[in-house]
PAZAKOL-709035 format. One line per field, with one value per residue (C-alpha): y, x, z. Coordinates in steps of 0.1 Angstrom, whole numbers. Last residue first. Example, Ala and Ser with C-alpha at 12.3 -4.5 7.8 and 13.67 -1.06 7.14 Angstrom:
BEGIN
c2 [-11:-45]
c1 [137:123]
c3 [71:78]
//
This chain:
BEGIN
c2 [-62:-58:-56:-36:-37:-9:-18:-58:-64:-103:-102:-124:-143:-171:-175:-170:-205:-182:-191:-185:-151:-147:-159:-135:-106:-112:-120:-87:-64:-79:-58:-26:-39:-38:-8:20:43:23:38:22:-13:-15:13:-10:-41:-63:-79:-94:-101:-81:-87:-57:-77:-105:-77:-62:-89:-99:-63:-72:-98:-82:-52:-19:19:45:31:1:16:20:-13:-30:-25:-24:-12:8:-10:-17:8:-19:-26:-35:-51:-58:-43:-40:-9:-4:-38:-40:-5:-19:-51:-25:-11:-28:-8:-15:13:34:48:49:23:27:1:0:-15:-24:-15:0:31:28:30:44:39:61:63:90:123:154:189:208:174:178:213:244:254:221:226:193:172:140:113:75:53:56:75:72:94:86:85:80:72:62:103:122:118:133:117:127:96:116:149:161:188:191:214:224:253:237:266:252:276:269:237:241:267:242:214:212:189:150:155:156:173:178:184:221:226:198:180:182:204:177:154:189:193:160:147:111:106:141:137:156:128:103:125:115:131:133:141:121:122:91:88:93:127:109:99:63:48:56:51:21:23:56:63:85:107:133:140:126:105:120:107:107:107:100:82:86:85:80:85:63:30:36:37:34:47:40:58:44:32:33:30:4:4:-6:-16:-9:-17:-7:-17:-1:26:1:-24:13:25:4:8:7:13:10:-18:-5:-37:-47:-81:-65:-47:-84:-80:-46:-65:-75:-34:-32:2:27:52:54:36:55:90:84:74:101:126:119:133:106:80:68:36:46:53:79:103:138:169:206:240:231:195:182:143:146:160:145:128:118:99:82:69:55:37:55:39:48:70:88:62:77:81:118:133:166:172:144:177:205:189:180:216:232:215:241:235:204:190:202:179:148:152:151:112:115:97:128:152:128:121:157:161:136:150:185:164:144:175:195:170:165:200]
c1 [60:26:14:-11:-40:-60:-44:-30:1:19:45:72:97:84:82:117:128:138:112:83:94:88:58:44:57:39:6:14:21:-11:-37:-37:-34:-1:2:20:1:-27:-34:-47:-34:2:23:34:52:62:99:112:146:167:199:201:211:183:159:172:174:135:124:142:119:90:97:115:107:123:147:129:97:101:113:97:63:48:71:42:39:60:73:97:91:121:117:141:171:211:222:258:263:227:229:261:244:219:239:234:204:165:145:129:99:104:124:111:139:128:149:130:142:108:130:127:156:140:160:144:148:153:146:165:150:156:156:135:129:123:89:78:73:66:98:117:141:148:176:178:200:195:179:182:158:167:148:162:156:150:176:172:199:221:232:216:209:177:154:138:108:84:72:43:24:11:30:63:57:63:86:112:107:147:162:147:114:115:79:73:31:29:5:-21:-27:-52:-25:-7:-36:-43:-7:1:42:40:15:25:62:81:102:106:84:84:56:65:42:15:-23:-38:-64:-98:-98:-92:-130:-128:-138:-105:-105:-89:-92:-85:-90:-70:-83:-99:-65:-49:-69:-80:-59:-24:2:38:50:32:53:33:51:38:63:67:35:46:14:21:12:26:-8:-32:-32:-4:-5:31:36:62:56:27:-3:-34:-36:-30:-57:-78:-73:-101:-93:-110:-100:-126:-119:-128:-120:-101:-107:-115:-83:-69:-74:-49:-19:-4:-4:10:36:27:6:9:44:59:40:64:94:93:95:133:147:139:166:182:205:239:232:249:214:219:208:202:216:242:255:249:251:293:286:314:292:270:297:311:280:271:308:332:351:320:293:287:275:264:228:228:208:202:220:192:166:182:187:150:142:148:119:93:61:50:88:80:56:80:96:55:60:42:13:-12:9:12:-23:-28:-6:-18:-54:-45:-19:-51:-75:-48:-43:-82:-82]
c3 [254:236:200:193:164:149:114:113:128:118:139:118:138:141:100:98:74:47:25:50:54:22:20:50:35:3:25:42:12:-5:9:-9:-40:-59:-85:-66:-38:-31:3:34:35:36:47:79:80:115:122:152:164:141:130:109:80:83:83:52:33:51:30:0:-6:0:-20:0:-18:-38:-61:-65:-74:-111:-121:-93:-103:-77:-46:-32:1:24:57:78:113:131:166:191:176:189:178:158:144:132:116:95:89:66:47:13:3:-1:-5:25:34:70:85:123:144:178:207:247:273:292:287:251:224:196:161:136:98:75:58:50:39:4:-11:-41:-64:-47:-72:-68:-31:-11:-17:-1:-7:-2:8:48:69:110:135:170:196:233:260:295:307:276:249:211:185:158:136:104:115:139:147:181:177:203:182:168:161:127:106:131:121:87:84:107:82:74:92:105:125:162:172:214:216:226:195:212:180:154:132:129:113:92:84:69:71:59:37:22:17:40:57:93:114:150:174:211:242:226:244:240:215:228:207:178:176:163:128:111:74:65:29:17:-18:-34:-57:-34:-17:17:42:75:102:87:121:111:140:177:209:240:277:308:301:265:242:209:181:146:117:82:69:98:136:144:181:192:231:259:298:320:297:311:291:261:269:269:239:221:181:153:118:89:65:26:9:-20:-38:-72:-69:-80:-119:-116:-102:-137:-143:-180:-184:-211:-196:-155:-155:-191:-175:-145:-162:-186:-154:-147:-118:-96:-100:-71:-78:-54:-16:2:-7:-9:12:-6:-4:-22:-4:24:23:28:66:78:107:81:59:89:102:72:70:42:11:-10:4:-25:-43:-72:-75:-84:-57:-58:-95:-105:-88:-100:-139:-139:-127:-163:-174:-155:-151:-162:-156:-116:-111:-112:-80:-65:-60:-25:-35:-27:-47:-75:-78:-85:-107:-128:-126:-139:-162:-179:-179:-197:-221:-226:-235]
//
């Protein structure tokens, strides 16, 4: 019984941390093979630029999408039960310093603002106001699941949020794509979202829908928003197995001029110059958090260290981190991401160069 009880809750965990590949080997073993058949980690991309491999269509494959990038490793569910059972948590001494920080945030600096500005609302949610038109990333309002603990719950009625005309989802995990925060939204709000989520927003009555492949883009006037690969993967029905829809990154290019790199939950890969050669980037903010410990995030999600690789590849101006702070989704507390960041931007001499973006704050161009 206390098995059962111990899988019931594991499960459960899963599902809110977005690491629901491994539910499936509770239920059904035979989907381990579907889901490292998904996404192999061979380099698939070898010999080929990013943008070469997507527009060839090389990361659809059966029914499913796979990654170019070589190191993925999600099909095997002994991992997960070695990290939650077996593995020692160095970080677990410091959750004594955690705090519960509700989120507020005045709206009306940003009303005023004419140009571009970033409102960084909670964990991976952002809010980019261009000129007069508001794009909002990955909206997650109202926590996820019972056992996870939120903590930066918003402490402002989301109705004197500014209206959105687009909402960008980078993947179908469930901190990233979460039906009741969509479902608070005007259902005429425009949705781009990477392929394969059309079911789902058609269930909400979002039927505004502009759907996007890797390199593909969506142009409105001086805007446009372009969906780029990135090295992770997604799943929210165990019964289908992983991958079933794409994820990715964004690159907005405002109106108001101003480049946008959105990583979404991303690992670190060695592509990144290859982005930077192809759009030049004002500010990249990078999704971190979860990467502890290493040996089981690494294929899923950017450390500190990798994260200022990967900004010094893309060539970016400024950088700010996100996914930090709300969640504790792997084992580092909730607010170290930023004072790792921090340090290792320090290292490399690019301190100026770091926004430091704290939840509820905006950052103005």
């Amino acid at each position: 019984m206390q098995r059962l009880v111990f899988i019931a809750k594991l499960i459960q965990w899963l599902k809110g941390a977005g690491l629901v590949i491994f539910m499936p080997v509770f239920m059904n073993p035979k989907m381990v093979n579907a889901g490292q058949n998904a996404d192999s980690g061979t380099n698939a991309a070898e010999g080929m630029s990013l943008r070469e491999f997507s527009e060839k269509k090389r990361h659809h494959v059966a029914n499913r999408f796979q990654s170019p990038f070589p190191g993925s490793d999600h099909g095997n569910p002994w991992r997960i039960l070695k990290w939650k059972l077996f593995s020692k948590n160095n970080h677990k001494v410091l959750y004594r310093n955690e705090r519960v920080i509700p989120v507020k945030i005045d709206w009306s600096p940003v009303a005023r603002h004419a140009g571009v500005s970033i409102t960084f609302i909670n964990h991976a949610s952002v809010m980019i106001k261009d000129n007069h038109t508001y794009l909002l990333v990955d909206p997650v309002f109202d926590g996820l699941f019972p056992l996870i603990k939120d903590y930066s719950p918003l402490n402002f009625d989301i109705k004197t949020m500014p209206s959105s005309k687009h909402v960008l989802i980078t993947h179908g995990h469930y901190d990233h794509l979460d039906k009741p925060s969509l479902g608070s939204l005007d259902p005429n709000t425009h949705v781009i979202t990477p392929l394969g989520y059309t079911g789902i927003f058609k269930n909400l009555g979002m039927l505004n829908q502009h759907r996007l492949d890797w390199f593909e883009s969506y142009r409105e006037g001086e805007r446009e928003i372009i969906l780029l690969p990135c090295k992770h993967w997604t799943m929210r029905n165990p019964l289908i197995g992983p991958n079933r829809s794409l994820w990715g990154a964004y690159l907005i290019k405002t109106s108001g001029g101003v480049n946008i790199f959105i990583s979404g939950d991303t690992a670190y890969h060695e592509r990144y110059a290859e982005l930077g050669r192809d759009f030049p980037i004002d500010l990249a903010i990078f999704n971190l958090g979860a990467y502890e410990p290493q040996w089981f995030m690494e294929s899923s999600h950017i450390n500190p260290r990798e994260t200022v690789q990967a900004f010094k590849a893309l060539g970016a101006r400024q950088l700010a981190v996100i996914h930090w702070g709300t969640f504790r989704l792997g084992d580092e507390p909730v607010y170290l991401p930023p004072i790792a960041i921090k340090k290792e931007m320090e290292k490399a001499g690019l301190s100026d160069r770091l926004v430091q973006l704290n939840h509820g704050q905006t950052l103005y161009f």
